[in-house]
ZALODREN-613716 format. One record per residue (C-alpha): residue in one letter; chain; y, x, z. Coordinates in steps of 0.25 Angstrom, whole numbers, plus 5000, padded with zeros to 4 digits. Each point is the difference from the previous one (the first is absolute). Example, Ala and Ser with C-alpha at 12.3 -4.5 7.8 and 13.67 -1.06 7.14 Angstrom:
R | rest | kette | py | px | pz
R | a | A | 4982 | 5049 | 5031
R | s | A | 5014 | 5006 | 4998
REM end
This chain:
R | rest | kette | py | px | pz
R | x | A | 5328 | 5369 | 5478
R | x | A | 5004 | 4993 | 4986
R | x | A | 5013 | 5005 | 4993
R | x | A | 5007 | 4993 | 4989
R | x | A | 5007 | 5010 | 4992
R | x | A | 5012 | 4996 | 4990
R | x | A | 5005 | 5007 | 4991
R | x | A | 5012 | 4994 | 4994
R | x | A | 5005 | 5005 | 4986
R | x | A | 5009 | 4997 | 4990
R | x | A | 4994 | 4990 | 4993
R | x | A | 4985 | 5001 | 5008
R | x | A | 4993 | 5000 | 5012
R | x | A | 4989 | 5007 | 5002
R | x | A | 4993 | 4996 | 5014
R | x | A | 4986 | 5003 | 5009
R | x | A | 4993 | 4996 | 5010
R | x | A | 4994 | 5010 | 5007
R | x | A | 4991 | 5002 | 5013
R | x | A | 5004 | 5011 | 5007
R | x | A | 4990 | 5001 | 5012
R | x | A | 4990 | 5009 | 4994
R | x | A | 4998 | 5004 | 4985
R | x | A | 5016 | 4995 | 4996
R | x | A | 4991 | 4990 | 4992
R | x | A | 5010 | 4990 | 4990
R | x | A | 4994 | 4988 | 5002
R | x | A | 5009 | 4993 | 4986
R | x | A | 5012 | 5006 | 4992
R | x | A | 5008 | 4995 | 4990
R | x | A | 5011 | 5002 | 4990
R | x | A | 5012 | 4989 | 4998
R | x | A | 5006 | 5002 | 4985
R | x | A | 5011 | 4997 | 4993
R | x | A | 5007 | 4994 | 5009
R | x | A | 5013 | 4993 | 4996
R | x | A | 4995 | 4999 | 4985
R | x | A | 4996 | 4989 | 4992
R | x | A | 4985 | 5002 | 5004
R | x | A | 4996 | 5007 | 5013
R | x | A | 4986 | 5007 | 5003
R | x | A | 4992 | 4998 | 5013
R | x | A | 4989 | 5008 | 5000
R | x | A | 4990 | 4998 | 5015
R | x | A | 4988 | 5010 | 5002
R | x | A | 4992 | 4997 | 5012
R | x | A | 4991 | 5011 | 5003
R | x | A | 4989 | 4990 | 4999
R | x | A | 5000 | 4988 | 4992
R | x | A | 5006 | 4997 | 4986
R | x | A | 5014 | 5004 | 4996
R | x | A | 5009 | 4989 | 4999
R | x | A | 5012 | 4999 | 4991
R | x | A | 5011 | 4992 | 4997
R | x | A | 5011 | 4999 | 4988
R | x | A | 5014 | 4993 | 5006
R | x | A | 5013 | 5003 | 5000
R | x | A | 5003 | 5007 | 5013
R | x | A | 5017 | 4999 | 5002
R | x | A | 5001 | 5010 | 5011
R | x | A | 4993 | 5008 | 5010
R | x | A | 5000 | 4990 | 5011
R | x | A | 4992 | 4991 | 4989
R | x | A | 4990 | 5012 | 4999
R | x | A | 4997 | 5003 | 5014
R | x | A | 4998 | 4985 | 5004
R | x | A | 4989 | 5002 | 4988
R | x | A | 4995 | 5011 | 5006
R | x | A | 4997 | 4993 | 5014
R | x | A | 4994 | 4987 | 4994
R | x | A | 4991 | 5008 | 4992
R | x | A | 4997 | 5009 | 5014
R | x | A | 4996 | 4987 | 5006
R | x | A | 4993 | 4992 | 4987
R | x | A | 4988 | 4996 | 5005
R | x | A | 4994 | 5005 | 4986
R | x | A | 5005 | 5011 | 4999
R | x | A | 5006 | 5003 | 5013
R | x | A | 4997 | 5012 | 5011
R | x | A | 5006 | 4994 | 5012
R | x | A | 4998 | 4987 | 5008
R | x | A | 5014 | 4999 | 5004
R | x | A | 5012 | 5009 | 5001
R | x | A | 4999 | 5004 | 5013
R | x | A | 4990 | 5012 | 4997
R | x | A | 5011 | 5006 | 4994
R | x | A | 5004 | 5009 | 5012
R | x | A | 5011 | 5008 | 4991
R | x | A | 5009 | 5001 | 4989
R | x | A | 5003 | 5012 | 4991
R | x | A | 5010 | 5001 | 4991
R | x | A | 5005 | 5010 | 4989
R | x | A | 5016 | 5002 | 5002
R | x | A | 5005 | 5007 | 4988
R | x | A | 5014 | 5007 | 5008
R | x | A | 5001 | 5003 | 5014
R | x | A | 5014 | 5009 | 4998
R | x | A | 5001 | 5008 | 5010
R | x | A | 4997 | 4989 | 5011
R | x | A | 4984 | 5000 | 4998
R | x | A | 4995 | 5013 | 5001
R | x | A | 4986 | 4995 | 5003
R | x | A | 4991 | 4989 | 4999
R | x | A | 5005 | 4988 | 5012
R | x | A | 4997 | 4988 | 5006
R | x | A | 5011 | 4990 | 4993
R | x | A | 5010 | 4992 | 5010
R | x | A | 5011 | 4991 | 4997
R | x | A | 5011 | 5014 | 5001
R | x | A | 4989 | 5009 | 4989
R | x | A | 5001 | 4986 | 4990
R | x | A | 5015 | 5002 | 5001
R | x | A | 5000 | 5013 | 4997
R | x | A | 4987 | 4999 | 4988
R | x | A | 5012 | 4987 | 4995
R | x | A | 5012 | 5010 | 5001
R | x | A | 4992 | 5010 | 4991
R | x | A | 4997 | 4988 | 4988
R | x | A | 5013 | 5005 | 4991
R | x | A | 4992 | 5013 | 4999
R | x | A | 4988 | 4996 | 4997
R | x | A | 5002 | 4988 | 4994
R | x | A | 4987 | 4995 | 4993
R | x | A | 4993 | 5005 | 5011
R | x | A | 5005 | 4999 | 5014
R | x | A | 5005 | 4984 | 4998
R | x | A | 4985 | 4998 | 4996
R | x | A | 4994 | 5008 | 5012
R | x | A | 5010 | 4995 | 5011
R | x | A | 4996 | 4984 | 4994
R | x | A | 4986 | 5003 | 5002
R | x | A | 5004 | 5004 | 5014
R | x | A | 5005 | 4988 | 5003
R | x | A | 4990 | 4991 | 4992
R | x | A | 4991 | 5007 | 5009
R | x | A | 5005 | 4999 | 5014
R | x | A | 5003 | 4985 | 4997
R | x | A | 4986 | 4997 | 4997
R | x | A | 4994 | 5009 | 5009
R | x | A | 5009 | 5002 | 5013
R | x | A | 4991 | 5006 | 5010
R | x | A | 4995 | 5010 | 4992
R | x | A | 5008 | 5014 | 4998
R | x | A | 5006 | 5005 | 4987
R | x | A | 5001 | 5015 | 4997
R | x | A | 5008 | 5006 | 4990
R | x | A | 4996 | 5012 | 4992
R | x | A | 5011 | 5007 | 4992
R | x | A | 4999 | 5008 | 4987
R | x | A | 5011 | 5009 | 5004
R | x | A | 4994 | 5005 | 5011
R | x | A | 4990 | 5012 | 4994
R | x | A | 5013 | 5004 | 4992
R | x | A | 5008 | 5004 | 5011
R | x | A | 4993 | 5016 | 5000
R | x | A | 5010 | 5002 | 4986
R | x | A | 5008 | 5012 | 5004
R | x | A | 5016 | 4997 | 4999
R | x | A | 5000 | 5006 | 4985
R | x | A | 4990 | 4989 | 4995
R | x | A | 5007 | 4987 | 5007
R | x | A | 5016 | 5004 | 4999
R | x | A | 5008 | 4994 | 4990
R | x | A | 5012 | 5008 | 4994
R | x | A | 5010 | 4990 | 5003
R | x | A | 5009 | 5002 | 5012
R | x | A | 4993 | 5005 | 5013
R | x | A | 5006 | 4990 | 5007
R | x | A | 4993 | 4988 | 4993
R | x | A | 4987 | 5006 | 5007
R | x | A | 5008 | 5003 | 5013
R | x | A | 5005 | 4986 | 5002
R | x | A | 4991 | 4992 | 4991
R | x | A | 4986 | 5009 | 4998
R | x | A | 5001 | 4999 | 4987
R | x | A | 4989 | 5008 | 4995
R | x | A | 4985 | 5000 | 4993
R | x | A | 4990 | 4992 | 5008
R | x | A | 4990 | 4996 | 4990
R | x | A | 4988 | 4992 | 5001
R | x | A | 4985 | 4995 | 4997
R | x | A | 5001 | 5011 | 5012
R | x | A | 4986 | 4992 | 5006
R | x | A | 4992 | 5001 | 4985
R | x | A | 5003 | 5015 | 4998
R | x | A | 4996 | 5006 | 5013
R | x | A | 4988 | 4991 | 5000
R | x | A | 4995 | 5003 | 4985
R | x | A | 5004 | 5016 | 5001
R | x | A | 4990 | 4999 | 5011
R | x | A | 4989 | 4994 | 4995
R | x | A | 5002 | 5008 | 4986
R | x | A | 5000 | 5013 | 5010
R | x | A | 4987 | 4994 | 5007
R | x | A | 4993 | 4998 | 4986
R | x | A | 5001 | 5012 | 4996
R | x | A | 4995 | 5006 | 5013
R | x | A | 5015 | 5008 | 5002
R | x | A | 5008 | 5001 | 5011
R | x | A | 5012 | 4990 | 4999
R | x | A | 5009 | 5009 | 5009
R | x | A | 4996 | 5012 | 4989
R | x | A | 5005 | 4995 | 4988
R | x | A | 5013 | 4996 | 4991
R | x | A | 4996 | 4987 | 4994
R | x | A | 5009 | 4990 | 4991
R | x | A | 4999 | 4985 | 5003
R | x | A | 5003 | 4991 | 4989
R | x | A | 5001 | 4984 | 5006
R | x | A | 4999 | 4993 | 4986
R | x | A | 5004 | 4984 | 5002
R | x | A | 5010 | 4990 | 4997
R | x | A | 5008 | 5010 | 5010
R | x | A | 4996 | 5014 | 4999
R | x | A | 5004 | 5015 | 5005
R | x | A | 4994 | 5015 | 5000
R | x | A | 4997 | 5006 | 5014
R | x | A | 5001 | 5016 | 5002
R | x | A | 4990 | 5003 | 5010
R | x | A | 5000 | 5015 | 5006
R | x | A | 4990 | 5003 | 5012
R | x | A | 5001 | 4985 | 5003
R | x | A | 5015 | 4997 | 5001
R | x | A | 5008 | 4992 | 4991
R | x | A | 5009 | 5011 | 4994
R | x | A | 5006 | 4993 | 4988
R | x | A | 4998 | 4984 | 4993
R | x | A | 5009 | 4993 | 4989
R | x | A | 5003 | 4987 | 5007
R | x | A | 5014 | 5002 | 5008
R | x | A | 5009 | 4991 | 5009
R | x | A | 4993 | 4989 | 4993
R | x | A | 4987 | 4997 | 4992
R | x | A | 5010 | 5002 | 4985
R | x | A | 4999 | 5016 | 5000
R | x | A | 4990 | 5006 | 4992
R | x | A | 4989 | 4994 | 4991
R | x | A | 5002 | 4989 | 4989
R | x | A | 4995 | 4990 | 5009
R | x | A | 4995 | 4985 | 4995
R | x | A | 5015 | 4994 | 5002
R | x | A | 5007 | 5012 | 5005
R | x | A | 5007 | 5010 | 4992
R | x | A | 4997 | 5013 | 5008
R | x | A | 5009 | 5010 | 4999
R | x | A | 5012 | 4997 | 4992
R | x | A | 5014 | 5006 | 4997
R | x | A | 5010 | 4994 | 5009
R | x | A | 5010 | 5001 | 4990
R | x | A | 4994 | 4992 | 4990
R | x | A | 4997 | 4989 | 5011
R | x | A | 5016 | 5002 | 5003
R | x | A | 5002 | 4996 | 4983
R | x | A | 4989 | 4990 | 5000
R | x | A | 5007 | 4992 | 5012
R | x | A | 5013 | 5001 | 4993
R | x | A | 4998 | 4996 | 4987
R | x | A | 4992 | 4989 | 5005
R | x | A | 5010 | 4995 | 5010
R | x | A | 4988 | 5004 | 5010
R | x | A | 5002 | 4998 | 5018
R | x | A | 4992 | 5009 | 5008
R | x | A | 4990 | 4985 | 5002
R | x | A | 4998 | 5002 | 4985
R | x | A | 4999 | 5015 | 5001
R | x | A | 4988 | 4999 | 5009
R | x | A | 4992 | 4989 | 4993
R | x | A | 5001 | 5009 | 4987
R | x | A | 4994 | 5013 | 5005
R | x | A | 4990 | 4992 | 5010
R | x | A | 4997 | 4987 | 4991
R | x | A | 5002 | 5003 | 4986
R | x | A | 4997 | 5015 | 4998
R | x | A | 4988 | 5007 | 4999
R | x | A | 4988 | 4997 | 4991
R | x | A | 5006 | 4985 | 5000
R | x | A | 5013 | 5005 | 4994
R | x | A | 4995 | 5010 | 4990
R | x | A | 4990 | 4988 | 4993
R | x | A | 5010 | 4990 | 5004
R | x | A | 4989 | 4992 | 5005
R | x | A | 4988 | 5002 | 5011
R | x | A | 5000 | 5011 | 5010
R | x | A | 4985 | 4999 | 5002
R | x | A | 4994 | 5013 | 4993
R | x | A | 4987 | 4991 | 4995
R | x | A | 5010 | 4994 | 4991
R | x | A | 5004 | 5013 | 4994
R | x | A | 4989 | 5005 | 4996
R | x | A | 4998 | 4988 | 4994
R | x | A | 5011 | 5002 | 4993
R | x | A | 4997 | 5014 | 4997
R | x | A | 4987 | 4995 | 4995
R | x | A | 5006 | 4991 | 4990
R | x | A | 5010 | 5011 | 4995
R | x | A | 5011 | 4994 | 5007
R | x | A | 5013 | 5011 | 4999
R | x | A | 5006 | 4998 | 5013
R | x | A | 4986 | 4997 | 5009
R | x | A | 4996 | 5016 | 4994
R | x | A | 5015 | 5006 | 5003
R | x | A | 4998 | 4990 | 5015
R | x | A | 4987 | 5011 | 5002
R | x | A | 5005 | 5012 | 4995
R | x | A | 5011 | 5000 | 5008
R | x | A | 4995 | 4997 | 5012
R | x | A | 4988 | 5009 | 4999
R | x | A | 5009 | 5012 | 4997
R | x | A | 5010 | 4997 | 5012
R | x | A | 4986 | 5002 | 5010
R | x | A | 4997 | 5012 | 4991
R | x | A | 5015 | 5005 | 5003
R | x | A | 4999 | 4999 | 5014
R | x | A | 4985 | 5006 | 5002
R | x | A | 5007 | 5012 | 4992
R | x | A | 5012 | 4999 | 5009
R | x | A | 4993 | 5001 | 5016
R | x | A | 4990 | 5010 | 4994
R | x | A | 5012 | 5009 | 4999
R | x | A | 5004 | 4996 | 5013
R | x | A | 4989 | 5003 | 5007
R | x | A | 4996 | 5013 | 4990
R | x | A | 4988 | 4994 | 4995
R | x | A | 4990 | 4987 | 5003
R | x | A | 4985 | 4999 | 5002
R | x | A | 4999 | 4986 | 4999
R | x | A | 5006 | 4989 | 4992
R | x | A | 4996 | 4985 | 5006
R | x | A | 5002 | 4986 | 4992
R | x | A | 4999 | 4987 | 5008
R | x | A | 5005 | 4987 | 5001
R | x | A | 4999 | 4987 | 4990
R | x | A | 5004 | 5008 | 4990
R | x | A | 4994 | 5014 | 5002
R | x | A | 4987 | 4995 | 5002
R | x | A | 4998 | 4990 | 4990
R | x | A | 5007 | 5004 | 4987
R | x | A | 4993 | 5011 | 4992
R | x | A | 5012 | 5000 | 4990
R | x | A | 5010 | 5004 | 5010
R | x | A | 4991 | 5012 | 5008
R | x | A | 4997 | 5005 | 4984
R | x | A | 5015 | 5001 | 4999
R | x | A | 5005 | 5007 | 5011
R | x | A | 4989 | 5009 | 5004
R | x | A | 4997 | 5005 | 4984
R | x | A | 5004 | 5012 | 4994
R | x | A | 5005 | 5005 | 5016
R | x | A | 4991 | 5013 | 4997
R | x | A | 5012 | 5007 | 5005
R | x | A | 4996 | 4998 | 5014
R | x | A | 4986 | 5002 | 4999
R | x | A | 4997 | 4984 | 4998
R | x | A | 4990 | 5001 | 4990
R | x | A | 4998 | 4982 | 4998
R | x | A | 4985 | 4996 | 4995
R | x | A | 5002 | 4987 | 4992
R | x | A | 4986 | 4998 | 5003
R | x | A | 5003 | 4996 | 5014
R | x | A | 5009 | 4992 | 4998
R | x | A | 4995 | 4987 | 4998
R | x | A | 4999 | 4994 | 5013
R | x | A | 5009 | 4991 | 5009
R | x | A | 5004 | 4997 | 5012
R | x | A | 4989 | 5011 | 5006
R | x | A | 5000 | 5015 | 5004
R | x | A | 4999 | 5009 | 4989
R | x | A | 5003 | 5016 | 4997
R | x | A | 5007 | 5000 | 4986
R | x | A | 5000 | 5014 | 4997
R | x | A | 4989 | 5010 | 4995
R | x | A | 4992 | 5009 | 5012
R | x | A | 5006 | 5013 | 5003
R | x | A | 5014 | 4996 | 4995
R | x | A | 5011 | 5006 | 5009
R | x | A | 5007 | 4987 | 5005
R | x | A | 4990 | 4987 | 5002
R | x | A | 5007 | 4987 | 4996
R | x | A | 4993 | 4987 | 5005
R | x | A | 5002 | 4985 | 5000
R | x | A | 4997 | 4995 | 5015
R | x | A | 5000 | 4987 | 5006
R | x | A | 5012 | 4997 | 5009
R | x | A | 4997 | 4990 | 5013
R | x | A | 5013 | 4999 | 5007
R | x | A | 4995 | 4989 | 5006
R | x | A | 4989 | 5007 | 5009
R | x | A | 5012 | 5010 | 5004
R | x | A | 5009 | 4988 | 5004
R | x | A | 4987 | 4994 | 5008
R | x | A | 4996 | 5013 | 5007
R | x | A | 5017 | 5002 | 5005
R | x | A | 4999 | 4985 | 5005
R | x | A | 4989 | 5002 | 5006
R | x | A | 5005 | 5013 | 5008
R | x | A | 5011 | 4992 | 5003
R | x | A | 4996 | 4986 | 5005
R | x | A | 4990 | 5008 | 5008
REM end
């Protein structure tokens, strides 16, 4: 059975094609950049043939995933003949609220309910719920599946997810911490356990997702016990245009001074915050290191400051769990930027991580970045969301 899985971002899409009938083999995968800038990136890797790239401007998501399936069925470098061998869709869904608590078969009532939830996600969930619907439009006898990255969170104890704001606000409206990038941390804490030939139920390991979104994961036995995204995706982590945690006060002054509605509230700490609003310019990490690079002041304060917010929080669910035998680095950022892992997992001797800088100098591939024998391993692994999405879709459509 040949899945398509999509997974929308905020300004990317990732997707593969994968057969599912033996081996989960992935027949082609890709990556949609920069959508919505002044040059996008379309990057289509077929499992055989040449890789085929294209440099254009890419509005919005709809205009990446019609890309997506001409490039599926190119009869250069494409893997199918026609759309019909695609027996099912997965799709990444950033928040499922309290509405999805697993992975379902999407209908016309669970698309109301992925659009009711856009105000709180809103780089995330509009872009996941148009791929839906791009999706069932082109391909209307095949089943969609939505897999949600609240779900693996929802094992947090009551002290982890509770705001201290009125109780009735979580009474009446479930206001709480949901968190996400629940998919990439249970899968890569996992595969990190498997690598190191442990028992995933056995340890305490500290997930850090590191991409234009980004969140830490407390894993304890296997459970989500503690992450730093919240209601919506702007808690925790400087993020590429989100601010992470923030004083709500100084939000309250910024909005008044600047004669700010709540419309303009939201675009600030979603749109313009971040790495973007600490350079005042990209919110693409690549570009700060260039920055860095050239001796650029505000691309080397950009870094610092969002390598010691991870640091912070590492230090923070160690406490909470009384200790840590495993800290994991994944996603675009995680696995690819050596500047970024030297800077939060550095001068941590305090938990036993002992960094090698020799290892270091690798992307996007498994790696152990600390010395042997150290007390608490620290790793950069390779997420796959996409074959997790596949193998719930195709559990579900079975």
């Amino acid at each position: 059975m040949k899945i398509l899985v999509l997974n929308c971002g905020s300004s990317s899409i990732k997707y593969q094609l994968i057969d599912m009938e033996d081996n989960a083999d992935v027949l082609t995968k890709g990556i949609v950049e920069r959508i919505g800038m002044e040059e996008g990136d379309f990057t289509h890797k077929p499992a055989t043939g040449e890789k085929y790239r294209l440099h254009t401007t890419i509005e919005d998501h709809e205009k990446g995933i019609k890309l997506i399936l001409e490039a599926l069925l190119d009869e250069n470098h494409g893997v199918i003949a026609c759309l019909d061998e695609i027996k099912a869709v997965g799709h990444r869904v950033a928040h499922g609220g309290e509405y999805f608590k697993h992975s379902m078969v999407l209908e016309e009532k669970e698309l109301a309910e992925i659009g009711k939830l856009c105000e709180l996600a809103p780089l995330h969930n509009p872009a996941n719920l148009l791929g839906i619907e791009v999706m069932m439009k082109m391909l209307p006898k095949v089943k969609q599946v939505g897999v949600f990255d609240t779900s693996f969170h929802q094992t947090m104890p009551i002290e982890a997810f509770l705001y201290a704001i009125p109780y009735k606000y979580y009474e009446k409206n479930k206001i709480r911490r949901y968190g996400f990038h629940g998919t990439s941390h249970k899968y890569v804490a996992q595969k990190a356990a498997a690598l190191l030939g442990k028992n995933y139920e056995d340890l305490k390991i500290i997930t850090c997702h590191l991409g234009n979104g980004a969140s830490v994961c407390a894993i304890k036995n296997g459970k989500s016990v503690a992450t730093s995204m919240g209601f919506t995706p702007v808690e925790g982590l400087i993020m590429g245009t989100r601010c992470g945690d923030l004083d709500l006060g100084a939000l309250l002054y910024i909005a008044e001074k600047e004669n700010m509605d709540f419309k303009a509230m939201n675009t600030l700490i979603n749109k313009d915050s971040g790495i973007k609003g600490i350079v005042e310019g990209s919110s693409d990490m690549r570009e700060v290191e260039d920055g860095v690079a050239r001796g650029d002041e505000r691309s080397i304060v950009a870094l610092k400051t969002y390598c010691y917010r991870v640091k912070k929080y590492i230090g923070a669910y160690a406490a909470a769990m009384n200790g840590v035998d495993l800290v994991v680095l994944t996603g675009g950022v995680g696995e690819n930027d050596r500047g970024v892992r030297e800077g939060i997992l550095d001068n941590m001797q305090f938990f036993g991580i002992e960094f090698d800088p020799s290892t270091n100098n690798i992307r996007g591939t498994d790696q152990l970045l600390t010395k042997p024998g150290c007390k608490t391993a620290a790793m950069v692994v390779t997420t796959d969301e996409e074959l997790v999405i596949a193998t719930d879709t195709l559990n579900l459509v079975r």
